[in-house]
N, C-alpha and C positions, 0 to 999 in steps of 0.2 A: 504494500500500500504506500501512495504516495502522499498522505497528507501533511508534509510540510509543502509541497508545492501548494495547497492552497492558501494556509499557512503564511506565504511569502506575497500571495496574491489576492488577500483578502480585502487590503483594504483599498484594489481595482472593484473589488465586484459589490463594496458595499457604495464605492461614490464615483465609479470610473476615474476620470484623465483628471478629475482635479486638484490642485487651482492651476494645473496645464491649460487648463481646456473645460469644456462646460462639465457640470455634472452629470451623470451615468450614475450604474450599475443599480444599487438598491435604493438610490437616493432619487434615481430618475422613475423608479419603476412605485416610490410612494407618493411622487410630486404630480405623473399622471393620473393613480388611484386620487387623490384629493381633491385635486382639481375636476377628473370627471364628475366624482361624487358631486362634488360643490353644483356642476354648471348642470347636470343630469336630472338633478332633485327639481331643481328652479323647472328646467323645460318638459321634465315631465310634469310635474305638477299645473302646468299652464295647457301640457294635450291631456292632460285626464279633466282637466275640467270643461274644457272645449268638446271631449267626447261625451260628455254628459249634457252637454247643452240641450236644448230644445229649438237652438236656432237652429236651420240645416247647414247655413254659409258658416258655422264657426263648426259644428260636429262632423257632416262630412270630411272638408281637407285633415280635420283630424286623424278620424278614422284612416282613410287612406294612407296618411303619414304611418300609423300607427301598424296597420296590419303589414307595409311594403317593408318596413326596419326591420318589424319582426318576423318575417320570413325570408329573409334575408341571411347570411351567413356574418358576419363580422367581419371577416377576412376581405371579405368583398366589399365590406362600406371602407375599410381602411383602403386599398386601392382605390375605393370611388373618389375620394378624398384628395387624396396623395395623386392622383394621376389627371384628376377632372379639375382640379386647383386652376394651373395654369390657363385650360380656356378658359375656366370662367370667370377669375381676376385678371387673368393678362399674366402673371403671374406664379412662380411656384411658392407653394409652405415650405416651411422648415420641417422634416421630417415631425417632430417632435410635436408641432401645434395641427400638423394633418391626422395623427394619431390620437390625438387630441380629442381634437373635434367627433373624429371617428367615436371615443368611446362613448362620449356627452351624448349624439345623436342615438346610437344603439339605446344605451342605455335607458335612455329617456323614454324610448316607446315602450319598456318594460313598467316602470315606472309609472305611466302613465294608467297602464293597466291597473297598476297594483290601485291608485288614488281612484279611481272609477269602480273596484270590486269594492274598497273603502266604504265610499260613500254612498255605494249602494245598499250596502250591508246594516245602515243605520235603520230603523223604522221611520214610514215614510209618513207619522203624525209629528215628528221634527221639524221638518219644512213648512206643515201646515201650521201645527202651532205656530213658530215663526214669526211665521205671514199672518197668521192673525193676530197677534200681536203690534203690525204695524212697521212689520220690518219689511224693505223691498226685497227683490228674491239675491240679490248679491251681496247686500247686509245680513240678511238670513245665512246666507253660503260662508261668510266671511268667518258672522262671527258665534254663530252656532254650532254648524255642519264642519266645516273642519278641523274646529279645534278637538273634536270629538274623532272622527273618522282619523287626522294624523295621528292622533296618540295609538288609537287601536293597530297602525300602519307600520310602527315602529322597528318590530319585530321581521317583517316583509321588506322596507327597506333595508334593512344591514345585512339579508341574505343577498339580495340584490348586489347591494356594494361587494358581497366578498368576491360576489361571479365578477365583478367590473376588477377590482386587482388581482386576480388571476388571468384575466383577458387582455390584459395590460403587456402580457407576453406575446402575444401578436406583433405588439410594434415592432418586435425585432425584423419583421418582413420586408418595413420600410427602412430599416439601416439605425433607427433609432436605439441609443446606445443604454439600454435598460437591463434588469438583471440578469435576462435569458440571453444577450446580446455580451455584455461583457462577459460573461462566464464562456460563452464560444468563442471568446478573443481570447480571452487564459490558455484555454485549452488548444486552440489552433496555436498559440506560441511555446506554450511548452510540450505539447504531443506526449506527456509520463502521467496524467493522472484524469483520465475524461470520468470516469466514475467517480472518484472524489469529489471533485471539483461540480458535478450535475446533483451529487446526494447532497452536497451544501446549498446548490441554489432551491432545490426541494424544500430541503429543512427550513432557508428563511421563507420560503411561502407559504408553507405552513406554518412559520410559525405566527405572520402577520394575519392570514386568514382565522385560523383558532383562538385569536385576541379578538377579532372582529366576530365569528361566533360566539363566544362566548359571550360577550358584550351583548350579541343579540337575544341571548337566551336569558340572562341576564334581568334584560329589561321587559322578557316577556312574563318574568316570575313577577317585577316587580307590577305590570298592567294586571297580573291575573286576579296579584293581593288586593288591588286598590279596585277593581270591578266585582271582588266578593264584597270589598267596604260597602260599598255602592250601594249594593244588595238588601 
């Protein structure tokens, strides 16, 4: 076994080439996880309410958006991305924000799903009440129906995210230099330990994923206590 060769090349694969050069390896591969999360949550959250609509011009292009991401491979919208850039800015991305963008979009039609089975899930004497109350229906939706619907959501988001920083290994397809990427640059330079060096980038995905599960499990013990309070 070769594990001092990772050993020697660890702390490539937890930040890449820096302060050479941008950041990489494990540091590029949680900066895309966050950032998708971040932008995923917003855009979905904006098509799961648009597919709930009852206007047809905001729920149709919804839908459509919705079901074309989601049958869709990943791998494919990162190329759509990456390679459809240039015509349609004039322009190429930087690998790094083509992937980017790629996981926010993906991601966000999952997302979307999840805030529409949400909010569907509530009983539908909420809305009424609501409204009879004297709230219009987006006052109702604001500040009734999702404060309710996102808590119960919690638990659905952060499985979500864990699929998005596992997917996060795709980018290496466009050259971007993330965990699954410099761990093949290790090993293409020293050719003594491709086993080593692939069980270590394993282990940190696992071990960021099982923080992020557990987190989710976590907080669904913590909704279960507080919906038996309720009770």
């Amino acid at each position: 076994m070769h594990w001092d060769t990772v050993y020697k090349n660890f702390d490539y694969l937890l930040i890449g080439a820096y302060p050479q050069g941008p950041l990489g390896g494990l540091a590029m591969t949680v900066i895309l996880a966050v950032a998708g999360i971040f932008g995923a949550f917003w855009l979905g959250l904006g098509c799961g309410l648009m597919r709930i609509s009852k206007k047809r011009r905001l729920r149709w292009p919804a839908m459509a958006f919705i079901e074309i991401i989601r049958g869709t491979p990943l791998l494919m919208v990162v190329f759509w991305f990456y390679f459809l850039a240039p015509v349609v800015f004039g322009h190429s991305l930087p690998e790094a924000e083509s992937a980017l963008i790629a996981l926010i979009v993906f991601t966000s039609a999952y997302i979307a799903e999840i805030v529409r089975a949400g909010v569907e899930a509530l009983p539908k004497g909420q809305m009424e009440a609501a409204r009879g109350s004297g709230l219009s229906h987006v006052q109702a939706m604001v500040f009734i129906i999702l404060p309710q619907a996102l808590f119960n959501m919690i638990p659905s988001f952060v499985n979500q995210f864990v699929s998005l920083t596992k997917d996060t290994s795709l980018a290496f397809i466009i050259g971007v230099n993330e965990l699954t990427k410099a761990a093949t640059q290790v090993n293409n330079r020293t050719l003594t330990a491709p086993t080593e060096i692939f069980i270590t980038i394993a282990l940190l995905y696992f071990v960021i994923c099982y923080c992020l599960t557990e987190f989710s499990r976590y907080l669904e013990r913590r909704i279960n206590r507080y919906q038996a309070r309720g009770r």
